[in-house]
C-alpha positions in Angstrom: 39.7 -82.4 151.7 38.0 -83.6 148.5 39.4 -84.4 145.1 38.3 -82.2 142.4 36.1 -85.6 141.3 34.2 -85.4 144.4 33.8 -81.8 144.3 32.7 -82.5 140.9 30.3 -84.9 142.0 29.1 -82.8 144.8 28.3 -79.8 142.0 26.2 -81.9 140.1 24.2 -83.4 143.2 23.4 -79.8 143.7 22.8 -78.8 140.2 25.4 -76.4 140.3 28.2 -78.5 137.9 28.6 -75.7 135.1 30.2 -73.7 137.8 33.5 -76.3 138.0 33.6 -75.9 134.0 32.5 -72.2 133.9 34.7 -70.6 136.5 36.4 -72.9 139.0 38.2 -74.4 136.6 39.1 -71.4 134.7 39.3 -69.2 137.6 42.4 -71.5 139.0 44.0 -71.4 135.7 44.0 -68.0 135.2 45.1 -67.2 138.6 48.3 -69.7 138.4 49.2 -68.3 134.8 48.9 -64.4 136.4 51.4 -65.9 139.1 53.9 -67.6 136.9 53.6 -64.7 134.2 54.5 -62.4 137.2 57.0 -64.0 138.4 58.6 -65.4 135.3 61.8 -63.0 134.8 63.0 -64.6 138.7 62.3 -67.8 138.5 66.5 -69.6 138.0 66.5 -71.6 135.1 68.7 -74.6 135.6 69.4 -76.9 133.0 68.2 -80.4 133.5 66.2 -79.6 136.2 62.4 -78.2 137.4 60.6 -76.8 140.3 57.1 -78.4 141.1 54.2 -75.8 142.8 51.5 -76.3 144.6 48.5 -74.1 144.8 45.8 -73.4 147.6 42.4 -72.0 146.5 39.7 -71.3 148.9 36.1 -71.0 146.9 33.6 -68.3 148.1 30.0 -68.9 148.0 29.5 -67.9 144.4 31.7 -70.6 144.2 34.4 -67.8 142.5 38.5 -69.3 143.0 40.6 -67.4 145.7 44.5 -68.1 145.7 45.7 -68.5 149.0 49.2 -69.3 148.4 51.9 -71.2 146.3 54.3 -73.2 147.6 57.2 -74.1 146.1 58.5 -78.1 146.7 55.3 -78.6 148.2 55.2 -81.9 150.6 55.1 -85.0 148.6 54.3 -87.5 151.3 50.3 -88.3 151.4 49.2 -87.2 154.7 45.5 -88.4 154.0 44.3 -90.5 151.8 42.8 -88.1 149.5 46.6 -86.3 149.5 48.3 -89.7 149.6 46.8 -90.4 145.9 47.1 -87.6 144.7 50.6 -86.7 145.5 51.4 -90.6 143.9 49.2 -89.7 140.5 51.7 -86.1 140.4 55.0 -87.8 140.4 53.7 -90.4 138.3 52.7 -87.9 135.7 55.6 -85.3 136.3 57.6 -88.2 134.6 55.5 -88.9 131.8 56.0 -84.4 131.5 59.4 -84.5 131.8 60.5 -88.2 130.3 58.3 -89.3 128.5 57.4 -86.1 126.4 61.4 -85.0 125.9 61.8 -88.3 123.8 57.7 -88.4 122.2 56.1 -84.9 121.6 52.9 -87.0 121.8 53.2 -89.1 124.7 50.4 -88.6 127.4 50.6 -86.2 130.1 47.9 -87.6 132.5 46.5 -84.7 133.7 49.0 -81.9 133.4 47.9 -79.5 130.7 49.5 -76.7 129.4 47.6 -73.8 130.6 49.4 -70.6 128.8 52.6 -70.8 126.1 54.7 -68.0 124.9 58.3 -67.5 123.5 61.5 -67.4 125.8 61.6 -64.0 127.0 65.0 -63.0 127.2 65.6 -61.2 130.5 69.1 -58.8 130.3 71.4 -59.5 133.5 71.7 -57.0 136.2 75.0 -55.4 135.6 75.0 -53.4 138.6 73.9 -50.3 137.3 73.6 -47.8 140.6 70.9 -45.6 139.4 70.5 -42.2 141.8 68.7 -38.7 141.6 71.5 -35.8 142.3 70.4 -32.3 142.7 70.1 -29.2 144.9 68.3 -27.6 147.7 66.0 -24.9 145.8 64.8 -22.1 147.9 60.9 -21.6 148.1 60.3 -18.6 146.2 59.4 -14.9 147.5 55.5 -14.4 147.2 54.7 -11.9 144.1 52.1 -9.6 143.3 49.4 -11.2 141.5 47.6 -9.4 138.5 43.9 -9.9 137.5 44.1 -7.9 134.2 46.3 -6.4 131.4 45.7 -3.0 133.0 47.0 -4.5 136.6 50.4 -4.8 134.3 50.6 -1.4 133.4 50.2 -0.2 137.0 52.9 0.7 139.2 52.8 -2.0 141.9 50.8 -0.6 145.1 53.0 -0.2 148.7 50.9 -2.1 150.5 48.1 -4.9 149.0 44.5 -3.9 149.5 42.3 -5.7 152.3 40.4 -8.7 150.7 36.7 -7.1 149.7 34.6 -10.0 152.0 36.6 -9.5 154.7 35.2 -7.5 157.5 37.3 -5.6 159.7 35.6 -4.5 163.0 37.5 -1.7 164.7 38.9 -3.7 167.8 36.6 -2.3 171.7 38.6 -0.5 173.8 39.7 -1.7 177.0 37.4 0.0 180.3 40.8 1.4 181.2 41.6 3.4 177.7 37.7 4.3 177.7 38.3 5.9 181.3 41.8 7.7 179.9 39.1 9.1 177.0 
């Protein structure tokens, strides 16, 4: 596991840093936004409280951002050293988010940003509302004549409906036995 500043590093030893600014980066961000914005209208708000995620990317070889999966109270306890600092730096800056910034609109966030803001979106309650499709057993309807022409409407229909013009009926061989009868 590397930090993003290795990674960085590695980019750049490899000429390939733009791709961290140009779609890592952005690809991640967009991809946690689509998640929250989804999942937004679910999500229990509790007063006095918040919910941390982590997410899991995997990168493909045009280095383009794959989610894997978002876990909700993700383990806090570093189990490398990579994972031990970082998970130290989060809850150090989760309270300069959620102290610090409550009493200072300006105070630093270390490196939480705000990816995506919009209005409260009032979501109605569910009241319970059963909602169900009522109806009846419809009979499939007799086969009809069917016209080609105004004329055909004029016509009396006909007893019995005339042999489709490309089919080919072959007058069936007679058995030995009926030929010997004959």
């Amino acid at each position: 596991m590397w930090t993003s500043a290795a990674f960085k590093k590695h980019l750049h030893k490899n000429g390939k840093l733009e791709k961290w600014d140009d779609l890592i980066y952005p690809g991640m961000k967009k991809a946690i936004q689509r998640v929250m914005m989804t999942i937004q209208d679910i999500i229990e708000d509790r007063k006095n409280s918040f919910e941390l995620y982590g997410a899991d990317f995997m990168l493909d070889n045009e280095y383009t951002p794959w989610l894997i999966e978002i876990n909700c109270s993700p383990a806090m306890g570093g189990t490398t050293k990579v994972t031990e600092r970082l998970c130290s730096e989060v809850l150090d800056d989760c309270i300069k988010v959620i102290i610090d910034k409550k009493e200072n609109k300006s105070a630093p966030t270390g490196k939480w940003e705000v990816i995506y803001k919009q209005p409260i979106i009032s979501v109605p309650p569910y009241i319970g509302v059963q909602l169900a499709l009522e109806g009846k057993y419809l009979p499939k309807p007799s086969p009809r004549r069917k016209y080609h022409s105004e004329a055909d409407l004029d016509r009396e229909p006909a007893k019995k409906l005339p042999r489709h013009p490309k089919t080919e009926y072959v007058p069936r061989r007679q058995s030995n036995k009926q030929e010997a009868e004959e």
